[in-house]
HTML snippet that shows the backbone in 3Dmol.js (N, CA, C, O; Angstrom):
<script src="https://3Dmol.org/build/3Dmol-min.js"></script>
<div id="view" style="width:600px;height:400px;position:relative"></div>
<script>
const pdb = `
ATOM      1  N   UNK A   1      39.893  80.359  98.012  1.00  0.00           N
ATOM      2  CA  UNK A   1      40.741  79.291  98.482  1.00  0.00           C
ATOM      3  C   UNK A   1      40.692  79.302 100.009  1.00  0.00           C
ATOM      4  O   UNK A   1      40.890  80.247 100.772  1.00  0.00           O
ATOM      5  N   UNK A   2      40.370  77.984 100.290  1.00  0.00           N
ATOM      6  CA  UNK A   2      40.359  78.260 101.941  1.00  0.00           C
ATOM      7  C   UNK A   2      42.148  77.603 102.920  1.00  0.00           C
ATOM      8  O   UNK A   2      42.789  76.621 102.547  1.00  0.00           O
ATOM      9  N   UNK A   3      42.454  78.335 103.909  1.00  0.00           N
ATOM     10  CA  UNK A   3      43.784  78.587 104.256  1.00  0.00           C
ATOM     11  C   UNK A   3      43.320  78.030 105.979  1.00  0.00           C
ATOM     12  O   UNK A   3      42.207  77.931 106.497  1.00  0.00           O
ATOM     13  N   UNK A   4      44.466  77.794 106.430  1.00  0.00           N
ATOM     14  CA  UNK A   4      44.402  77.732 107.918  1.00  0.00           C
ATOM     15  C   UNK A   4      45.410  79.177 108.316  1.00  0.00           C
ATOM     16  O   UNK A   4      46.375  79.577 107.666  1.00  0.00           O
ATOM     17  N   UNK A   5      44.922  79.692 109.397  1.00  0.00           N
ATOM     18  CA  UNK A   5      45.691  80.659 110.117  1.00  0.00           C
ATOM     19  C   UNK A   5      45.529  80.332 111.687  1.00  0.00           C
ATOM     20  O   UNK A   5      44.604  80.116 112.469  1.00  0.00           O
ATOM     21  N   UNK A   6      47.433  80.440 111.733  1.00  0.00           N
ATOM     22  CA  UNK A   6      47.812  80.205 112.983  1.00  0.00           C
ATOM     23  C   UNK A   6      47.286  81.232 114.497  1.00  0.00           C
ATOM     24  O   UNK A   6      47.760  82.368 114.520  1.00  0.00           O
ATOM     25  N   UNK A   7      46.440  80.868 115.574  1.00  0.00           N
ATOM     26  CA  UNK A   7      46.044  81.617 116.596  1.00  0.00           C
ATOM     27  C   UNK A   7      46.271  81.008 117.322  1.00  0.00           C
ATOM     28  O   UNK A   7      45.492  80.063 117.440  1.00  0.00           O
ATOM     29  N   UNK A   8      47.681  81.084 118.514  1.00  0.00           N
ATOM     30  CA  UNK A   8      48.211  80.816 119.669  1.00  0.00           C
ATOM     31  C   UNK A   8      48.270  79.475 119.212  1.00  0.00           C
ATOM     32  O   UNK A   8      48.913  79.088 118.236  1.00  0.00           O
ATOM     33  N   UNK A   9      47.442  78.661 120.103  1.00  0.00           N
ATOM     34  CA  UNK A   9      47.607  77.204 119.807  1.00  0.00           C
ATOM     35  C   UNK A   9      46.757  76.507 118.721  1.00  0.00           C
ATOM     36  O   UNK A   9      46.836  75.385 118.220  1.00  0.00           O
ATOM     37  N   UNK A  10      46.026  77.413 118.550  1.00  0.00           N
ATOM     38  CA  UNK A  10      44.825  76.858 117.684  1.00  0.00           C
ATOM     39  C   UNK A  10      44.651  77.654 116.298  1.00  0.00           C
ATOM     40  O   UNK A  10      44.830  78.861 116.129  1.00  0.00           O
ATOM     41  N   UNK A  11      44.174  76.490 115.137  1.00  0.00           N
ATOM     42  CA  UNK A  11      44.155  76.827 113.712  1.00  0.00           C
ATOM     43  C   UNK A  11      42.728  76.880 113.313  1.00  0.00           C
ATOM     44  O   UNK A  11      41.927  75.946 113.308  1.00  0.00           O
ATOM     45  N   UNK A  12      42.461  78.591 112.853  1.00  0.00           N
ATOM     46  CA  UNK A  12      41.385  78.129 112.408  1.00  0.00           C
ATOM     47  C   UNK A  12      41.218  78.625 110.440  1.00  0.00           C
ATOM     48  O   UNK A  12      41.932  79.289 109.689  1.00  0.00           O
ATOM     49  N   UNK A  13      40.072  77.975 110.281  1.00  0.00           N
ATOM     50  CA  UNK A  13      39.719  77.834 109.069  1.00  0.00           C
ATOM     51  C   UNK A  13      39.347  79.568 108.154  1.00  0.00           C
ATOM     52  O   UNK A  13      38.339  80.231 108.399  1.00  0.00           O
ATOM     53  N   UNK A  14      40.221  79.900 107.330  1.00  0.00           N
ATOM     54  CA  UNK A  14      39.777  81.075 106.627  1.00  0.00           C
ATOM     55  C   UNK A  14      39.810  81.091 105.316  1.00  0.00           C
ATOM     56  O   UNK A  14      40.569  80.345 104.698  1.00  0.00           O
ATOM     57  N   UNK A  15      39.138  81.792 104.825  1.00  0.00           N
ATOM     58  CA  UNK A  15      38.411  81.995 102.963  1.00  0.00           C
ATOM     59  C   UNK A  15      39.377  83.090 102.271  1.00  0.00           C
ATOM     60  O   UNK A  15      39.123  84.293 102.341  1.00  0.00           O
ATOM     61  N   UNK A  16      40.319  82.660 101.710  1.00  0.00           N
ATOM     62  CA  UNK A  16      41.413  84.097 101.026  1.00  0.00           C
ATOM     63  C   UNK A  16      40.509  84.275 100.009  1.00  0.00           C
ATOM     64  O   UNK A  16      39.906  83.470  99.298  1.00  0.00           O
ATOM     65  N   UNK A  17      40.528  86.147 100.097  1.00  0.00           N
ATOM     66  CA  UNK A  17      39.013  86.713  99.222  1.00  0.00           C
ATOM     67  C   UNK A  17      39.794  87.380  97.801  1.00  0.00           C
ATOM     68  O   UNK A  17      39.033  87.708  96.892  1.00  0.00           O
ATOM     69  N   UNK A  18      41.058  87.554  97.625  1.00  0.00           N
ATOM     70  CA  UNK A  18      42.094  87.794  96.948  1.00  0.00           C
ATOM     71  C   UNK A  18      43.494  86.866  96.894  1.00  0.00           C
ATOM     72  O   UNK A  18      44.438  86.621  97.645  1.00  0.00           O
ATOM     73  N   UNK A  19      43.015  86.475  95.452  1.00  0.00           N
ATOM     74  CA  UNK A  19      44.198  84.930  95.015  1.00  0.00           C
ATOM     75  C   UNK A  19      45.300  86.068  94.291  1.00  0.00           C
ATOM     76  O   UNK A  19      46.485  85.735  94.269  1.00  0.00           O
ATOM     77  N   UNK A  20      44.921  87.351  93.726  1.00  0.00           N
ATOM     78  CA  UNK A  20      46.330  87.670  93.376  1.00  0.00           C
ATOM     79  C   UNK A  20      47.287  88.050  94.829  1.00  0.00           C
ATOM     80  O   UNK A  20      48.503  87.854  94.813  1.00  0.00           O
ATOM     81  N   UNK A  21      46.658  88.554  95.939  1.00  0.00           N
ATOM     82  CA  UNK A  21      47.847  88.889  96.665  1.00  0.00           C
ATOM     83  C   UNK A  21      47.952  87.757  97.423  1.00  0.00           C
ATOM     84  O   UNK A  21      48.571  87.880  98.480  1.00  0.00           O
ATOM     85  N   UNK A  22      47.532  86.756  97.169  1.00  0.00           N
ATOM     86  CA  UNK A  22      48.300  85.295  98.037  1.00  0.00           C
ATOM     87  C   UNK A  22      49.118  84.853  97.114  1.00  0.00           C
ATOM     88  O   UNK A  22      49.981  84.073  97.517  1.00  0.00           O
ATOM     89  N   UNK A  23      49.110  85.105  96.035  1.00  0.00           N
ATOM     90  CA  UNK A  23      50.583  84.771  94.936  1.00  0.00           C
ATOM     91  C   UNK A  23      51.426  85.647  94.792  1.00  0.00           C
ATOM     92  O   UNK A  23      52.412  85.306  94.139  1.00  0.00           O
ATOM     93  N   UNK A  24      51.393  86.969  95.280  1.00  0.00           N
ATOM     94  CA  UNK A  24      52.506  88.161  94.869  1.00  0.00           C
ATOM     95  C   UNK A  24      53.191  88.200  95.961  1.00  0.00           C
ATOM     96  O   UNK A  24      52.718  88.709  96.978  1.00  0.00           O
ATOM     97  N   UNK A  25      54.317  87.708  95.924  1.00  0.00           N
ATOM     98  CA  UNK A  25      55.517  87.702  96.782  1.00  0.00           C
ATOM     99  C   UNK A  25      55.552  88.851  97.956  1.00  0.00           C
ATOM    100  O   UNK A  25      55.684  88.758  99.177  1.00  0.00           O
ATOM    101  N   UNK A  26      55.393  89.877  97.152  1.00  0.00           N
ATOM    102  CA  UNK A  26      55.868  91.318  97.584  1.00  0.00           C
ATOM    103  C   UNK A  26      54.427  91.952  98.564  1.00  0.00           C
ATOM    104  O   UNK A  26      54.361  93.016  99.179  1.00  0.00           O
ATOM    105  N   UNK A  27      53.447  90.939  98.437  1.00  0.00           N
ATOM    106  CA  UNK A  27      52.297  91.485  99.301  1.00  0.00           C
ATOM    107  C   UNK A  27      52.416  90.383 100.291  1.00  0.00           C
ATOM    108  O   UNK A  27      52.481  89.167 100.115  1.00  0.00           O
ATOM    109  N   UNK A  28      52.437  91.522 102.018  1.00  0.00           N
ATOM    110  CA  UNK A  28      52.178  90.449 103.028  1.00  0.00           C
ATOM    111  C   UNK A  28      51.487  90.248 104.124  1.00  0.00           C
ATOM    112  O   UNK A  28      51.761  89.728 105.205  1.00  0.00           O
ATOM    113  N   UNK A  29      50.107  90.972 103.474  1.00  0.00           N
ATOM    114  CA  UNK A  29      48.820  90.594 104.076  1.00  0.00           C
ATOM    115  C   UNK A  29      48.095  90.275 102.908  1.00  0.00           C
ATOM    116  O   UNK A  29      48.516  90.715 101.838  1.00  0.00           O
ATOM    117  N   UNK A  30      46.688  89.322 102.946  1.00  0.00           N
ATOM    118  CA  UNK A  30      45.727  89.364 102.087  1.00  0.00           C
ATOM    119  C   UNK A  30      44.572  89.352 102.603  1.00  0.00           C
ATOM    120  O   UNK A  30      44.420  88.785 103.685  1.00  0.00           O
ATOM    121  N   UNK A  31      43.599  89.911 102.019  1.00  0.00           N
ATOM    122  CA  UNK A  31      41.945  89.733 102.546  1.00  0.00           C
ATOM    123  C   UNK A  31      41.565  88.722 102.340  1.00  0.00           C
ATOM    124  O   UNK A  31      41.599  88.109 101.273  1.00  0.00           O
ATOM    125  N   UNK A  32      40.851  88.175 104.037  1.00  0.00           N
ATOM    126  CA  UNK A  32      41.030  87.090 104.022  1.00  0.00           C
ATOM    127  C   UNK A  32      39.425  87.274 105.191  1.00  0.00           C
ATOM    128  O   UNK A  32      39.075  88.342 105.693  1.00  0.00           O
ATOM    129  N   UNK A  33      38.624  85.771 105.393  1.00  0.00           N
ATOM    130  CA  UNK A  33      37.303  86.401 106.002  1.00  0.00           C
ATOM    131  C   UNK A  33      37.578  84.794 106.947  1.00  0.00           C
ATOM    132  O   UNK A  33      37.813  83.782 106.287  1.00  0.00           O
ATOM    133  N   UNK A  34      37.530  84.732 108.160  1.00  0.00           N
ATOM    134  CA  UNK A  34      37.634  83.849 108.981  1.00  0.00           C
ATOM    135  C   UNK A  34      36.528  82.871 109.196  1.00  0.00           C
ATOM    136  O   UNK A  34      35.555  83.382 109.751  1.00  0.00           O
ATOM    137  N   UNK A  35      36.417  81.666 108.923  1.00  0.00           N
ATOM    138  CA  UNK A  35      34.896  80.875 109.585  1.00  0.00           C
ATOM    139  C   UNK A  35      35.040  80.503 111.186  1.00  0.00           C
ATOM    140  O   UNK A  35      35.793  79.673 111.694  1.00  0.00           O
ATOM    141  N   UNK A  36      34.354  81.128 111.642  1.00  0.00           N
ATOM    142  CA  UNK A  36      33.968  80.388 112.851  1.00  0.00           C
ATOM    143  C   UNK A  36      32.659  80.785 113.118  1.00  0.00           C
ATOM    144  O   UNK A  36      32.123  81.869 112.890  1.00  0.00           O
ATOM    145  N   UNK A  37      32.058  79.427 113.808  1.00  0.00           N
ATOM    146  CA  UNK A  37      30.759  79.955 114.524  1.00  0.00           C
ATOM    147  C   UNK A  37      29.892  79.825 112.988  1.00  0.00           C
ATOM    148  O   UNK A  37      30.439  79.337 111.998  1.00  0.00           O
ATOM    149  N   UNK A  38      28.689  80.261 112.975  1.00  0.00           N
ATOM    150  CA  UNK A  38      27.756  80.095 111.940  1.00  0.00           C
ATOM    151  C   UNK A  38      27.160  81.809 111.258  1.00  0.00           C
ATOM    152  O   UNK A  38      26.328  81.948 110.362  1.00  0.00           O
ATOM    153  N   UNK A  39      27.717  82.670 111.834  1.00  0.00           N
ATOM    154  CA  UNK A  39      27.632  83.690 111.232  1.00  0.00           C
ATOM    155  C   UNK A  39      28.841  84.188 110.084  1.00  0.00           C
ATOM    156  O   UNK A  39      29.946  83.713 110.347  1.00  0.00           O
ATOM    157  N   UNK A  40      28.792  85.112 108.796  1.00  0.00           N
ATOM    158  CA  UNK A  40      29.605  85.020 108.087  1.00  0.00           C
ATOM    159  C   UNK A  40      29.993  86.245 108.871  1.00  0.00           C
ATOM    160  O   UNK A  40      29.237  87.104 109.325  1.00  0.00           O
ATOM    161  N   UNK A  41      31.926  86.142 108.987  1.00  0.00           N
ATOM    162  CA  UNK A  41      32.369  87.443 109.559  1.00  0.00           C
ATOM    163  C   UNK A  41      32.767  88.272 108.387  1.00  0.00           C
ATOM    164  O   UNK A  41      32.687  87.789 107.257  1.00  0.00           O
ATOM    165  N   UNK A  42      33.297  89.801 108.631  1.00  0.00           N
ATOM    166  CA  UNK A  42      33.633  90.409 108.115  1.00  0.00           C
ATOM    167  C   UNK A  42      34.940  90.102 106.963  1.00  0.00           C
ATOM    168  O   UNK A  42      35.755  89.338 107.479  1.00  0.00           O
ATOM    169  N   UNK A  43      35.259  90.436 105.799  1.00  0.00           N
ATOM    170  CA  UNK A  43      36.549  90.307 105.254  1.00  0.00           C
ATOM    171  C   UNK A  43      37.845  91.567 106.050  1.00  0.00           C
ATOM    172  O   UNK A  43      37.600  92.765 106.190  1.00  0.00           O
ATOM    173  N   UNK A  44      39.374  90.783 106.531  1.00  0.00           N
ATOM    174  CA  UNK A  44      39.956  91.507 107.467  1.00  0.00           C
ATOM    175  C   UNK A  44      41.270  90.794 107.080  1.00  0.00           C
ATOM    176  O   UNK A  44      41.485  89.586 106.977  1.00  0.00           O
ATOM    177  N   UNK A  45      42.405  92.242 106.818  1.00  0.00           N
ATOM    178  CA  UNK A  45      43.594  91.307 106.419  1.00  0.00           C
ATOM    179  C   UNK A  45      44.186  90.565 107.594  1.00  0.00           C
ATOM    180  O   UNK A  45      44.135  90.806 108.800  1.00  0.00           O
ATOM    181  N   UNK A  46      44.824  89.488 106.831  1.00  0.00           N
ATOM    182  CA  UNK A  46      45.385  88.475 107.487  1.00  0.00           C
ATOM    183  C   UNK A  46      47.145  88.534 106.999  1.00  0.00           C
ATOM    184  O   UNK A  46      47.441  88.781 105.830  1.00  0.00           O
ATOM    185  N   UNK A  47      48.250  88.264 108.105  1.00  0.00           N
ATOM    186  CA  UNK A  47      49.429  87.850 108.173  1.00  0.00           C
ATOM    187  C   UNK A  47      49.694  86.772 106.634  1.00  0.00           C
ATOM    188  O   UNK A  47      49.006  85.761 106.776  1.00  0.00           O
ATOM    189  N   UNK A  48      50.381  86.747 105.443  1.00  0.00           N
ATOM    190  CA  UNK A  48      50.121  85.552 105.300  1.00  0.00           C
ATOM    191  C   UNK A  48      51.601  84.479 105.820  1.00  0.00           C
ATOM    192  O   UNK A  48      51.866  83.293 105.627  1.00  0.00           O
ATOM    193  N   UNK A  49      52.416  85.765 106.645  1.00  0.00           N
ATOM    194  CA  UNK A  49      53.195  84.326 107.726  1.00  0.00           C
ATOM    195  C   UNK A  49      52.503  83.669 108.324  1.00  0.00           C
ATOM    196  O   UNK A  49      52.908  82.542 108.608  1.00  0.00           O
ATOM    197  N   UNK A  50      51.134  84.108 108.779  1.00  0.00           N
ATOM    198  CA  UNK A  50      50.717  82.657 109.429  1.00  0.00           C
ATOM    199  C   UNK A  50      49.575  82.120 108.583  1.00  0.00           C
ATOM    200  O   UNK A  50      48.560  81.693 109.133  1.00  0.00           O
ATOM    201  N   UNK A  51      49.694  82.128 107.403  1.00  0.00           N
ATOM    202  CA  UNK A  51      48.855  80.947 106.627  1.00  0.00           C
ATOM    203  C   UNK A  51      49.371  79.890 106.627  1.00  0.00           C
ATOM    204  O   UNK A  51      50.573  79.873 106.895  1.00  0.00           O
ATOM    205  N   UNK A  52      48.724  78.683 106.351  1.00  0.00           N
ATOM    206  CA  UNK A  52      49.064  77.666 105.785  1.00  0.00           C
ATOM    207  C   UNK A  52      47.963  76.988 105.461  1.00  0.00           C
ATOM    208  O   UNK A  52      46.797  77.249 105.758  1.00  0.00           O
ATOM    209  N   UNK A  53      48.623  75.637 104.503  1.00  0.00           N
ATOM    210  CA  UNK A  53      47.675  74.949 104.008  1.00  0.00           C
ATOM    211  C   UNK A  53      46.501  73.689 105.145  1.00  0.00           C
ATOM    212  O   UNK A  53      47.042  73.138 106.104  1.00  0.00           O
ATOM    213  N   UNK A  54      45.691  73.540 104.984  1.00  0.00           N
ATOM    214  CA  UNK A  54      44.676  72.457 105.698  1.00  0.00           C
ATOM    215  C   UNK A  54      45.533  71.558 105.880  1.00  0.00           C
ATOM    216  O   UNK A  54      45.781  71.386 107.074  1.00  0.00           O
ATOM    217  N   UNK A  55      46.368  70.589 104.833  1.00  0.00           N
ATOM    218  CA  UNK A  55      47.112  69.833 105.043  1.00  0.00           C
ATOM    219  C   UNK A  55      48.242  69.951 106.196  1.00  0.00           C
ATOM    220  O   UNK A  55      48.918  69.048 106.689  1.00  0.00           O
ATOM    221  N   UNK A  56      48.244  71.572 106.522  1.00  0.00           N
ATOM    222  CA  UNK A  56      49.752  71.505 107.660  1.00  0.00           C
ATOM    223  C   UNK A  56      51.240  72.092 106.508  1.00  0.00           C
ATOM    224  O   UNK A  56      52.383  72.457 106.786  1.00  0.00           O
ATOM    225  N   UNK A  57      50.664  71.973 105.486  1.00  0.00           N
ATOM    226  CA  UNK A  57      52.114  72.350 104.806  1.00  0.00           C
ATOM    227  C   UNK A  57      51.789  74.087 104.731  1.00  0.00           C
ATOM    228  O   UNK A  57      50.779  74.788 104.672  1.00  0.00           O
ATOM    229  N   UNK A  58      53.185  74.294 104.770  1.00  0.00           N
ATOM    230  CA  UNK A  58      53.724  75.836 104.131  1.00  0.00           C
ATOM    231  C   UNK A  58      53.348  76.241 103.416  1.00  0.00           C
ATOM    232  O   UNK A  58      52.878  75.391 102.660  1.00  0.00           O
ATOM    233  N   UNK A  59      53.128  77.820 102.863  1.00  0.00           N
ATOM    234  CA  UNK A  59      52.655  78.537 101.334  1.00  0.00           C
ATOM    235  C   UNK A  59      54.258  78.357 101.249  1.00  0.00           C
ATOM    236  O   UNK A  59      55.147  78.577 102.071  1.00  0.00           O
ATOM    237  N   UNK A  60      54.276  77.697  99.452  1.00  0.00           N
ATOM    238  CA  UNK A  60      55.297  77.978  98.687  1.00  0.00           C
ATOM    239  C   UNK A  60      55.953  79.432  99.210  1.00  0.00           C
ATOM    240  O   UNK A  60      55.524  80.534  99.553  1.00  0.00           O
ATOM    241  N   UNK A  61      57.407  78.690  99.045  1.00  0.00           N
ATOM    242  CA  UNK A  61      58.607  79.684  99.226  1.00  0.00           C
ATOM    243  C   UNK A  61      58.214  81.063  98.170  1.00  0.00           C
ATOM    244  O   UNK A  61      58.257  82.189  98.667  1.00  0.00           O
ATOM    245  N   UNK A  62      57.846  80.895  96.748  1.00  0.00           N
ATOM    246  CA  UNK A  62      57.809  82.126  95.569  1.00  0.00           C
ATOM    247  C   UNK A  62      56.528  82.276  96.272  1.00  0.00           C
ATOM    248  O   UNK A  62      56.514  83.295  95.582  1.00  0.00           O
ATOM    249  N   UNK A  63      55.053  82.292  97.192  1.00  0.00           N
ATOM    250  CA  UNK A  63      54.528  82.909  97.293  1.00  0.00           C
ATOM    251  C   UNK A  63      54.750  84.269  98.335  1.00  0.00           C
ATOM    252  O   UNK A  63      54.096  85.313  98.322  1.00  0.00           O
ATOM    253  N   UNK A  64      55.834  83.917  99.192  1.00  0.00           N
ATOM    254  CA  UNK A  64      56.269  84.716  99.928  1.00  0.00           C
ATOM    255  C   UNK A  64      57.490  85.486 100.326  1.00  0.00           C
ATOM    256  O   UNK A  64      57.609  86.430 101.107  1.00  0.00           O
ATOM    257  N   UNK A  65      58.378  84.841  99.584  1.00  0.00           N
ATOM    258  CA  UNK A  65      59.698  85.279  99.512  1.00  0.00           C
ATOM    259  C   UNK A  65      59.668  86.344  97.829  1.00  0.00           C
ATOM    260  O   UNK A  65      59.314  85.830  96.767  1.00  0.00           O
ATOM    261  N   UNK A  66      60.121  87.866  97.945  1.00  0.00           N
ATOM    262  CA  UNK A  66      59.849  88.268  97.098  1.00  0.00           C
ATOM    263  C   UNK A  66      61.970  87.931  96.163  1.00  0.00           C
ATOM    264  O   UNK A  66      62.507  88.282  95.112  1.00  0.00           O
ATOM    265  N   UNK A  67      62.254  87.382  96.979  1.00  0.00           N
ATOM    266  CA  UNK A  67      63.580  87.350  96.448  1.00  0.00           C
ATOM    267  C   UNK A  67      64.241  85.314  95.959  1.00  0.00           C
ATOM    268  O   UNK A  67      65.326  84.820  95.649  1.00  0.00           O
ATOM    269  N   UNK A  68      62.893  84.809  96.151  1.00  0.00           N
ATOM    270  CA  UNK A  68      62.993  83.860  95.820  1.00  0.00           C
ATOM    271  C   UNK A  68      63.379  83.718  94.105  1.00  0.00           C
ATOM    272  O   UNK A  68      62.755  84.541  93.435  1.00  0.00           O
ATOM    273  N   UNK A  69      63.917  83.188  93.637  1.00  0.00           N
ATOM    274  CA  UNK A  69      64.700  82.595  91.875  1.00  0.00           C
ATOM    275  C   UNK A  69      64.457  81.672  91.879  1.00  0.00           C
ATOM    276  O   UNK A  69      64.837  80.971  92.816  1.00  0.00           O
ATOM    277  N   UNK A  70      63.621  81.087  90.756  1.00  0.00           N
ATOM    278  CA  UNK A  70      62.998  79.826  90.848  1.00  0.00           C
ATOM    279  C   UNK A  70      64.530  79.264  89.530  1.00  0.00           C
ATOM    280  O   UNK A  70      64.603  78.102  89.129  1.00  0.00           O
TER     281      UNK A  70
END
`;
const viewer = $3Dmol.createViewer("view");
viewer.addModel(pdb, "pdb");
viewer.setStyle({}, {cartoon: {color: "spectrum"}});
viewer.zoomTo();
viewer.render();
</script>
């Protein structure tokens, strides 16, 4: 799944390499491999406070709140 992550002013484009810990509340980093440039970089955890979606929206509240009650 590809994610935007927040850097200072600028968003760039990253590949989450693990979909269970971008859904488990209670995990809050995931391996995650950054695109930039034309070489493939390394896989390197990522914040997922600063993910978000391409669109600009938020990861769901239950993906990150481990005390969220749906």
């Amino acid at each position: 799944m590809f994610l935007k992550i927040r850097h200072n002013d600028d968003a760039s484009l990253v590949e989450v390499l693990d979909l269970t810990q971008l859904f488990d509340p209670f995990a809050q980093q995931v391996m995650a491999r950054v695109h930039a440039g034309e070489e493939l970089q390394d896989p390197a955890p990522c914040a997922k406070a600063q993910l978000f979606f391409p669109s600009g929206e938020e990861l769901p509240r239950c993906w990150v709140d481990p005390h969220y009650a749906a």
